[in-house]
N, C-alpha and C positions, 0 to 999 in steps of 0.2 A: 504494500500500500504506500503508496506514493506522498508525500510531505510538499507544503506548501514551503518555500524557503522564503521569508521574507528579508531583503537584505536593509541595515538601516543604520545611520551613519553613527553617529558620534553623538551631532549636531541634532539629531531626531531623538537618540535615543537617552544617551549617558550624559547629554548637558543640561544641567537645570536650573533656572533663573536664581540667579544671585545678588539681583540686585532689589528682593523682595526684602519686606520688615523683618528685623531678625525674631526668630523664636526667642520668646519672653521668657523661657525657665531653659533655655539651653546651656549648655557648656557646665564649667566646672564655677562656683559660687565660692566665697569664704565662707567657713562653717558660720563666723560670728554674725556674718549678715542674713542668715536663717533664723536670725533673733530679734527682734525690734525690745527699744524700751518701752513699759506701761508702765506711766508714773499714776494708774489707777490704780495698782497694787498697793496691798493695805499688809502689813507688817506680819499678822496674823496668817496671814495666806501662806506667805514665803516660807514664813519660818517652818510653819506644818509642812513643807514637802522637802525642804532644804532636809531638815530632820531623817526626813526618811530617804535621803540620798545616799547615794557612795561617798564618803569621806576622802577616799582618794583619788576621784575624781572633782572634786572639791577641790582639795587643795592649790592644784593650779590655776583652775576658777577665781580663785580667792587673789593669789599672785596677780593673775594678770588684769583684775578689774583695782587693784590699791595698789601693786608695785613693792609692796612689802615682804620684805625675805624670810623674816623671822620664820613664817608658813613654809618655807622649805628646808627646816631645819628642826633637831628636838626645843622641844619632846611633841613634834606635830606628826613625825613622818611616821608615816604609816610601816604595817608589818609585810612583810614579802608574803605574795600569795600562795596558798597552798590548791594544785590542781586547780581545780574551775570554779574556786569559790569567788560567790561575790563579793567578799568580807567590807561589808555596807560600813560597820565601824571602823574599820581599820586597823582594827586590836589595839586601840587606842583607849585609854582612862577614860572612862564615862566623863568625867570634869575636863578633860582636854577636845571631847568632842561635843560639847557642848559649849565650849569656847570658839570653837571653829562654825557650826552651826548658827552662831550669833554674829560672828564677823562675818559669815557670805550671807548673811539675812541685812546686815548693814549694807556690804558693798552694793548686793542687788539695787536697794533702794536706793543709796545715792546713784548710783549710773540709771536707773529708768528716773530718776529728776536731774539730770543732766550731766552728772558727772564725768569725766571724759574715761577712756579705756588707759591706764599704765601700760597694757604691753599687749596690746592686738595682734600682732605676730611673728611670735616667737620663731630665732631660728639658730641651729647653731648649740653654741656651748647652753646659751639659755634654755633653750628647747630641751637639750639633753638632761639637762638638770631638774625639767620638770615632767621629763618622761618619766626619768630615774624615782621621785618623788610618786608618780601616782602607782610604780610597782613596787616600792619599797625592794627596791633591790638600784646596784650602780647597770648602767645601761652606757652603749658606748657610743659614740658622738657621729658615727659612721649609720646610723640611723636617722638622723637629725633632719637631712636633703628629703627624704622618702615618705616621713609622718607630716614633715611642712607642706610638701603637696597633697596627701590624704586627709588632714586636716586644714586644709585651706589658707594658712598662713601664707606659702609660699606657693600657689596653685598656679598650675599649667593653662595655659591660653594661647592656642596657638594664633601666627601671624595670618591677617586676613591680607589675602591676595588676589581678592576676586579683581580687583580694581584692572590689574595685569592678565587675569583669565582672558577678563571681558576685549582689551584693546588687544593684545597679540597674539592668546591661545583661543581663539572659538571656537575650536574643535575640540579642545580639550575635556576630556571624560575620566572617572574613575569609576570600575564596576565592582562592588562587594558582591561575593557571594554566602549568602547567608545572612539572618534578620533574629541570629539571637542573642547572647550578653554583648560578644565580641562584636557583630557587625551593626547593632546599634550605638556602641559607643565611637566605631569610628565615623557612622556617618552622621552624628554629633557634632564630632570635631571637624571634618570637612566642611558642616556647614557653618560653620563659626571663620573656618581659613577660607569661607565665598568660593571653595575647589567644588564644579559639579558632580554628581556621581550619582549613579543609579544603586539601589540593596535587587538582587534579584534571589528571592526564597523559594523555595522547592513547595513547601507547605503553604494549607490555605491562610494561615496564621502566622504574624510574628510571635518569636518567643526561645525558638529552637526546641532545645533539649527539655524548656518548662512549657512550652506546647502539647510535646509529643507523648512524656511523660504522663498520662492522666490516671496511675494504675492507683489503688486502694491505698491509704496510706502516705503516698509520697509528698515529702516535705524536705528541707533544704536540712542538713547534718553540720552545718556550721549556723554561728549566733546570727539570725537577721540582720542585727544593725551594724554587723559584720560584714554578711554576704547583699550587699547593696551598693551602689555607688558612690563612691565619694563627694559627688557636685548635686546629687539628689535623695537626703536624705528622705526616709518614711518613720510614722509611727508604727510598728508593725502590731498586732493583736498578740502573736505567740514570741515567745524567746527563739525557738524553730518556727522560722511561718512553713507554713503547709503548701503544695504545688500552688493551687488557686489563688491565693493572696502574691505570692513569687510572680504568676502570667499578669496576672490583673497591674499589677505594679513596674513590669518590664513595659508593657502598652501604654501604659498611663508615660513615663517616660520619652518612650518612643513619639508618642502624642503631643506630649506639654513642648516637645525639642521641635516641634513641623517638619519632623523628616519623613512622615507615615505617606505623604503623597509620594516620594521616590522611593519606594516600595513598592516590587512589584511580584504579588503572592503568586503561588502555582508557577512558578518559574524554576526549572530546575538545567544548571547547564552541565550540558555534556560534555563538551570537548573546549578549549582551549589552547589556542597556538599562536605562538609570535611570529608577526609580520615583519621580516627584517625592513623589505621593501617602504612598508607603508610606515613603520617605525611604529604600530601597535599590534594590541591584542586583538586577535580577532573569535568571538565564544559563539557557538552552535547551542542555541539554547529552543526547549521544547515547552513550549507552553500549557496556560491549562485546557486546550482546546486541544493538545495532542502534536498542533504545526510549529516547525522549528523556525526558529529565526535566526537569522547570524547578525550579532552583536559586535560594536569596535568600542575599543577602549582604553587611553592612554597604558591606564594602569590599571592594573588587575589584584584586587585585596581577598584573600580566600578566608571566610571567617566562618568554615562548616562545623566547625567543632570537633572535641576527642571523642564526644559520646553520642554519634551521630548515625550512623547503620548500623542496624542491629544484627547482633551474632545469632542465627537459627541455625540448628543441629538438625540434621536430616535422618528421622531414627529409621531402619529399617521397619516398615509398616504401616509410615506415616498415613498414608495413602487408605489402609485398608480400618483407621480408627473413625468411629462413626460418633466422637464426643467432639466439643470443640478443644481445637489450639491456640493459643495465644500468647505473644509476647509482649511483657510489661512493656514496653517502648510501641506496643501499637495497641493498646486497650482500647477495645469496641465501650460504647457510651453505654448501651444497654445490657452488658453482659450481667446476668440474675445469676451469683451463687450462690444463694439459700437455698440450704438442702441439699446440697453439690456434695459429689463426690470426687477430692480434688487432689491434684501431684503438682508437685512445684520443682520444678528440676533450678539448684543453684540455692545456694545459702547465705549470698552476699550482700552489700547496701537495698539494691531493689525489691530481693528475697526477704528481706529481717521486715522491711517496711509494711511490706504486703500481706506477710503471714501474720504477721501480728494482728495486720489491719480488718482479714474474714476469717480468724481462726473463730468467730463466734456466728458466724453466716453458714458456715459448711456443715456437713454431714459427718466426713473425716477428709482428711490432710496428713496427707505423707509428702515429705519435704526432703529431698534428694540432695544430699550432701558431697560435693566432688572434695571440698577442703575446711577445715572448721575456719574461723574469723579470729580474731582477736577483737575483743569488744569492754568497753569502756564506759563506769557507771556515769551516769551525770543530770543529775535530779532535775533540770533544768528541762529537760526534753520536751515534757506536754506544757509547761509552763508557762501562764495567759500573759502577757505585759501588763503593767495595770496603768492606771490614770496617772499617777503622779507621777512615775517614771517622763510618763511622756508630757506632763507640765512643766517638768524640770526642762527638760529638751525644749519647748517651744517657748519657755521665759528665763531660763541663766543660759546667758552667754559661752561657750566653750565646753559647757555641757557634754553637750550630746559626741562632740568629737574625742575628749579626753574619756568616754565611756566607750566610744569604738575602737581606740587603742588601748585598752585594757584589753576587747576582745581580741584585740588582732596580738596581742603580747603572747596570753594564755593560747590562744587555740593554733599559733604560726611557731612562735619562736621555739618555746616549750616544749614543743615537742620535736622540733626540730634537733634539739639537741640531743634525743635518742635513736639520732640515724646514722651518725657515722660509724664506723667500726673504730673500735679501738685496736691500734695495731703492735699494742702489745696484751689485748687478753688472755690467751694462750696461756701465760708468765703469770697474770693477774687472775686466773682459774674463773675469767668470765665469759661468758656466750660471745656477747658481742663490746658491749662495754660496762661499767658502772650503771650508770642512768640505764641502760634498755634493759639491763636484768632486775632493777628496780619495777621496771614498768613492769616485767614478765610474771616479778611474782606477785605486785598487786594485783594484776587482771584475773591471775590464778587465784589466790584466794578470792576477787569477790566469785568467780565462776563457780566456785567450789561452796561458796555461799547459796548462791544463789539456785543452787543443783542439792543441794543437800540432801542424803537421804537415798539422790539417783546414780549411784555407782557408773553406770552405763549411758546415761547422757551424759556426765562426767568424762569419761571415756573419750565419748564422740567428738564431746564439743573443745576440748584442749589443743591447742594448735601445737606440731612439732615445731613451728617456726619459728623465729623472735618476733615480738612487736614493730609493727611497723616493716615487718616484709610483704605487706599487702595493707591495702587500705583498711585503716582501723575504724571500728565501727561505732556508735554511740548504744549502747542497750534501748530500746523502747520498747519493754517489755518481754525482750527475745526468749529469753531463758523462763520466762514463767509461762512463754504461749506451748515450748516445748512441751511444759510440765502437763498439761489437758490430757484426759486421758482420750482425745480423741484426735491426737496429733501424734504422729510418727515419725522420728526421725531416720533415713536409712544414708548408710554409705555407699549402697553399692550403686553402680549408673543401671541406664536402662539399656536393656540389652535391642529390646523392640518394641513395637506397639502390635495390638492385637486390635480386633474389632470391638472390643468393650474395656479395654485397659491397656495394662504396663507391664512388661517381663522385664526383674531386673537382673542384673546378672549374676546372682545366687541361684535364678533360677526361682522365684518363686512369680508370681500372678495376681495384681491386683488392679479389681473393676474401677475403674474411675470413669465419670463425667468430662471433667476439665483437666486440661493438661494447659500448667502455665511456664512459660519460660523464663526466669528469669535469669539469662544466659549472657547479657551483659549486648558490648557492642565488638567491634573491629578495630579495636580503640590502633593497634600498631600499623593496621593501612591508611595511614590519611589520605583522606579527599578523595578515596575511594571512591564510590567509580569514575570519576573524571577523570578525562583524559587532558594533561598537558603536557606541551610540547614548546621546547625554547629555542631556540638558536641552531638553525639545521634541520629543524625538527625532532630532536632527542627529545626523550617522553623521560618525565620524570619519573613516572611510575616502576620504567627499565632502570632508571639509575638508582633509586631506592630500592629497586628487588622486592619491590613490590611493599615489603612491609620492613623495611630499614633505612625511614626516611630519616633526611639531617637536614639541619640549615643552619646557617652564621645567626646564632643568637635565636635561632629557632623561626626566625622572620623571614630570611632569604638564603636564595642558593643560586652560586654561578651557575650560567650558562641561561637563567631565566629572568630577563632583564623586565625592570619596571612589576616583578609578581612579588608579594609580601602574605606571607603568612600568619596568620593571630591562628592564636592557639595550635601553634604546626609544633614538629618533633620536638622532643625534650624543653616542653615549658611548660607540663603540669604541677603544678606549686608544688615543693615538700611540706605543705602543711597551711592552714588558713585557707582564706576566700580566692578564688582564681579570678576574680574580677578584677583585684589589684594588680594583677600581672596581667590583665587586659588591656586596663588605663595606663601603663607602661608602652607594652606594645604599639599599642594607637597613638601614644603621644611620638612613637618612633618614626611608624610607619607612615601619618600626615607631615610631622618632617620634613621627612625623605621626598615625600609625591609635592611639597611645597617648594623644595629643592627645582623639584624639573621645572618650575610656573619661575621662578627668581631668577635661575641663571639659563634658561630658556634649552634645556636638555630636553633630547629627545627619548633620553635611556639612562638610566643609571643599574648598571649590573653586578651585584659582588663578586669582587675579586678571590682568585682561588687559595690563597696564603690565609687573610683572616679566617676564611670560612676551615681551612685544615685546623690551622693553629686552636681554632674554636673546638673544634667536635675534636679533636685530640686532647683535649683540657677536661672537657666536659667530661669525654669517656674515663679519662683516668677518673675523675673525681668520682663520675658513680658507680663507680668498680671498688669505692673504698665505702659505700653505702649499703646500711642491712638489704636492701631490698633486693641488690648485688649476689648476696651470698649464695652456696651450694646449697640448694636443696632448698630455695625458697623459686616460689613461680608464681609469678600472677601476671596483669594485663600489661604490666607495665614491662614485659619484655617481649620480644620477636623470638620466633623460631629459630635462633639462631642462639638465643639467651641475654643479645644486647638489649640495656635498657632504652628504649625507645622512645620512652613518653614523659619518663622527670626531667625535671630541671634540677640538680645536685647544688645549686648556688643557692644561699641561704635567701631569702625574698629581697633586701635592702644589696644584695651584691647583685642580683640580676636587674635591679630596677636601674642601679648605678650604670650596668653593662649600656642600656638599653636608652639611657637619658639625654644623653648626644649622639645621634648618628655620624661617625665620623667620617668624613670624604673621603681619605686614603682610602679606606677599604670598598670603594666604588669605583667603574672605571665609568665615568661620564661622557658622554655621546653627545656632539651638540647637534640641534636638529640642522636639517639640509637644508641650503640655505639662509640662516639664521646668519 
C-alpha cells in the first residue's frame, strides 16, 4: 500500500513565529519571586505554620531575609540527618527552636511591610555555608554553581536570538523528537532563545513515559517537590504524587510555557538522515493518518527517553492463550480485574507498584520473580502534603527551595555515596564498601522484619547482590501484599502459555485470566527503532551495535552533525530526580543550536578525541561502581555486560561537564556562502 509523501520545507514546517508575546510563566523564574509580600499577614498566622516548619530549612530563611550570622552558627545549627527523616526540629532545644520560630515570625513580617531582602542570592562560599547549615553536616563548595541555578539565585536564561533567526536564518528549524520531561523542557528554552522548532510525538498525548504509564498504582519513587522542575514549582497533594497529578502537571507546564501549538501529536519519525548537500536533517515521519511526510530541519534534538519501548517476551503459546495480555506500559482504560485470576511476570519498580495496587481486586496473584529487589523502608510513601507545608511555600520567601535541597541532599547525594566500590574491601573483609554493607544489613533486617514468621519468602525475597546493583526500591507495602494468603510468590519463569494458563518451568500448571507484564523496556537500544544516519550515510544504530550506544557527555556523537541527544547513553542519574540532568542537558544542547544562529554555522559536529577521551573516562569510572560488579545484572547493562545507561559522575560533576559547551571539541562548518 502505497504512502502519500508529503515533502515540506523548513519554512512550512519547523519554523515558528517568534516574534509573538512571550509565554507569561515560561522559562526558569527565581524561587524568591514565587513569593510576593502580604503585609495582611497578622502575626498569629505566621507564627502557627513557621512553628510547624523545618527548622533547617528555616535557618537560611532566616539568614537571608536579616543578614545575621549568629543563625548559622551554635547553638542554632541543626543535627545531621539520619536516612529520610524530616527532622522538622532539628534536634534542637525546644528553647533554641522557639527562639528561631520567633525570629523568622519577625523577619516574615518586617519584609511583607517592606523591609528589603539581606541576601536574595546567595552564591559561592555563602551558599555553601548555608547549604552546609540546612544539612547539619560540612558540604563542599563544588556544589554551590549547581543548587544557585536549581534554586534560582543564579538561574539559566538562555540568549534570545530570534532577532538574527528572523533577518538571516529563515529557514532555520529545530525538530524534537518527543513531548515528555526532556523534550518539553527544551522546547521551553528554545522558545525563550526566539530559535523555531517543531516537538513531533508519537503518542496522542504529551507527557511521554507519564502518558503511557497509566497501570494501577503508578506514582513517581522520588519526593514531588523533588521530581518537578526547577522554574515551575507545584503544591503537590502527596509527598509521592501519583501518575495522574505527574500528567496533569507536565501539561499544565507544557501549556502555561505556549509551546503546546508546536506540538505535533500522532507523529512518530522513522528515519532520519543528514543532508550533506543541503547542510540539514532531513526525517520520514508517518502521521496519525498513516501518510509519511518528509521533514527538514537544521537540527535534530532526540528527547524519546530511556523508558520508552517496551520489552514483550514472546512465550511459547502466546498465541494459543485465550485470557488477556498486557503490559504495564500499555494499560487498556477498561481492563476489570475483580475476580481475576492473575500472573505478573517481573518483581520490579512497575511490579511492587501494581501488585500492591489489585492485590485486593483479584481472585489470586502469583507474581513471577526472575531477581528479588533491594527495597527500602520510608514512611513517607502514601503521605498526603498538608496545608501548611504548602502556606509556608506560597508566603516565606526561600522556602520552598531550601526544602527541595534537602530532598535533593537525602535522596541524590546519600546514596550516592554507596556506589563506589571500595578498592581495598577484600583487606577490609567488606562486600563492597563500608556505607553499602551498612545499607545491606539494614535493608536485611527491616526485610526480615517485615517477613517474620515466613522462612521462605525470606528466602525468596533477599537479594544475593549488594545495594544499589539494580534500582533500589521504596516499600509500598510490598512485603505485606506478599504476606495475603492469596498471593504467590514463584521463582521459576514461564516455561509456556497454554489455552487457560501458565506452565512454569518446574513444570507445574496454573489457570489464570490475566497475564501482566511487567517486563520493563529496551532501556540499552536507544531511539530504537529509528533509523539515523550521519555523514555518508552511516546508521548509528550499526555503530552502536545496536545496543552499545555512547556519546560525548551523553548528548553527541561524531560523525552526526547538528543531532543532540537528552536522555541518550550513560546519563541516567546515580540517584535523585532525572529532571535535573535534563535542565543541564537542554541548557547545553540550546547552547550549542544558538551557536549555529550567532556565528552563522551550518554544522557543528563532535570531534573524535573528546568524544574517546569521554566514554574512556566514563567507562573506567563505572567499572569501579556496585552496579559494575560480577554477578550483578540489570537494565543498566548491554549484552555485552557494558554499563550503558548510568552516568558514574556524581550529579554536580556532570552538570559542571555539561554547563559550557566548549568549541574545541566541535568542528564548525560555516554555511555556503555565508
Amino acid at each position: 500500500m502505497s504512502h502519500l509523501v508529503e515533502r515540506l520545507t523548513a519554512i512550512d514546517v519547523l519554523r515558528s513565529p517568534i516574534d509573538r508575546t512571550p509565554p507569561t510563566h515560561s522559562g526558569r523564574r527565581t524561587v524568591s519571586l514565587t513569593v510576593t509580600p502580604n503585609p495582611n499577614l497578622d502575626r498569629a498566622t505566621v507564627h502557627a505554620a513557621v512553628t510547624a516548619g523545618n527548622i533547617p530549612c528555616l535557618l537560611p530563611v532566616l539568614y537571608q531575609l536579616t543578614g545575621e550570622e549568629k543563625w548559622l552558627s551554635s547553638p542554632y545549627l541543626p543535627a545531621s540527618t539520619k536516612g529520610f527523616e524530616e527532622l522538622n526540629d532539628g534536634g534542637l532545644d525546644p528553647a533554641i527552636q522557639a527562639e528561631i520560630h520567633n525570629a523568622v515570625t519577625d523577619a516574615v513580617l518586617d519584609w511583607c511591610n517592606g523591609k528589603p531582602i539581606a541576601h536574595p542570592a546567595p552564591t559561592g562560599s555563602e551558599l555553601t555555608r548555608l547549604m552546609s547549615t540546612v544539612m547539619g553536616e560540612p558540604i563542599s563548595e563544588v556544589y554551590a554553581p549547581m543548587i544557585a541555578e536549581q534554586l534560582g539565585f543564579a538561574p539559566f536564561t538562555p540568549e534570545n536570538v530570534g532577532d538574527l533567526v528572523r533577518t538571516s536564518r529563515p529557514d532555520f528549524g529545530v525538530a524534537i523528537v518527543g513531548a515528555g520531561i526532556s523534550g518539553i523542557t527544551c522546547a521551553i528554552n528554545l522558545e525563550k532563545a526566539g530559535i523555531p522548532y517543531t516537538v513531533l510525538e508519537r503518542n496522542d498525548h504529551i507527557g511521554g513515559t507519564w502518558w503511557e504509564n497509566r497501570y494501577p498504582g503508578a506514582r513517581v519513587d522520588i519526593p514531588s517537590d523533588l521530581y518537578s522542575f526547577s522554574f515551575r514549582p507545584k503544591n503537590w497533594s502527596e509527598y509521592f504524587a501519583r501518575r495522574n497529578e505527574i500528567f496533569d502537571y507536565v501539561s499544565d507546564v507544557a501549556r502555561e510555557a505556549g509551546i503546546t501549538d508546536r506540538i505535533r501529536l500522532g507523529y512518530s519519525v522513522d528515519t532520519a538522515a543528514w543532508n550533506a548537500d543541503e547542510q540539514l536533517w532531513i526525517l520520514s515521519v508517518t502521521g496519525p493518518d498513516g501518510t509519511q511526510q518528509e521533514l527538514r530541519a537544521t537540527s535534530l534534538v532526540t528527547a524519546a527517553g530511556l523508558h520508552s519501548t517496551p520489552n514483550v517476551p514472546d512465550f511459547p503459546g502466546t498465541s494459543e492463550f485465550r485470557g488477556e495480555i498486557v503490559h504495564s506500559a500499555q494499560w487498556p482504560d477498561d481492563l476489570d480485574l475483580t475476580g481475576k485470576r492473575v500472573a505478573v511476570v517481573g518483581s520490579g519498580a512497575s511490579a511492587m507498584q501494581l501488585v500492591v495496587a489489585i492485590a485486593d481486586q483479584v481472585e489470586s496473584m502469583a507474581v513471577l520473580q526472575r531477581q528479588p529487589q533491594w527495597i527500602a523502608p520510608n514512611e513517607h510513601y502514601f503521605q498526603q502534603s498538608d496545608a501548611t507545608k504548602h502556606w509556608l511555600y506560597d508566603n516565606i520567601p526561600f522556602y520552598r527551595g531550601w526544602y527541595r535541597f534537602r530532598l535533593y541532599w537525602l535522596y541524590t547525594e546519600r546514596t550516592f555515596a554507596a556506589l563506589p566500590v571500595d578498592p581495598r574491601r577484600e583487606e577490609k573483609g567488606k562486600h563492597v564498601s563500608s556505607l553499602n554493607d551498612a545499607y545491606r544489613a539494614h535493608f536485611t533486617t527491616y526485610l526480615k522484619r517485615q517477613l517474620a514468621g515466613e522462612e521462605e519468602l525470606q528466602r525468596k525475597t533477599l537479594p544475593d547482590y549488594p545495594p544499589f546493583g539494580k534500582r533500589l526500591l521504596i516499600d509500598n507495602g510490598w512485603f505485606a501484599t506478599l504476606r495475603k494468603p492469596h498471593v504467590e510468590l514463584l521463582t521459576d519463569s514461564i516455561e509456556r502459555l497454554t489455552p487457560d494458563g501458565i506452565v512454569t518451568a518446574d513444570g507445574e500448571h496454573r489457570d489464570i485470566d490475566v497475564l501482566i507484564l511487567c517486563t520493563g523496556f529496551q532501556q540499552q537500544r536507544f531511539l530504537y527503532p529509528m533509523d539515523i544516519r550521519g555523514t555518508d550515510g552511516t546508521s548509528l544504530r550499526d555503530i552502536w551495535n545496536d545496543d552499545n550506544g555512547r556519546a560525548y557527555l551523553g548528548i553527541t556523537t561524531p560523525g552526526f552533525p547538528n543531532l543532540f541527544f537528552l536522555y541518550g547513553p550513560n546519563t541516567n542519574p546515580p540517584g535523585g530526580s532525572y529532571i535535573t540532568i535534563a535542565e543541564a542537558q537542554v541548557r547545553y544542547v540550546v547552547e550549542s543550536i544558538s551557536r549555529l544562529v550567532t556565528e552563522d554555522l551550518a554544522a557543528l559536529e563532535c570531534k573524535q578525541e573528546p568524544y574517546e577521551r569521554y566514554n574512556s573516562e566514563l567507562d573506567e569510572a563505572n567499572a569501579a561502581m556496585v552496579y559494575a560488579m560480577d554477578g550483578v545484572s540489570s537494565y543498566y547493562r548491554n549484552s555485552s555486560g557494558r554499563v550503558v545507561t548510568n552516568s558514574p559522575w556524581p550529579v554536580p560533576e556532570y552538570w559542571a561537564r555539561t554547563a559550557n559547551p566548549e568549541p574545541g571539541d566541535f568542528t564548525a562548518t560555516k554555511r555556503r556562502g555565508a
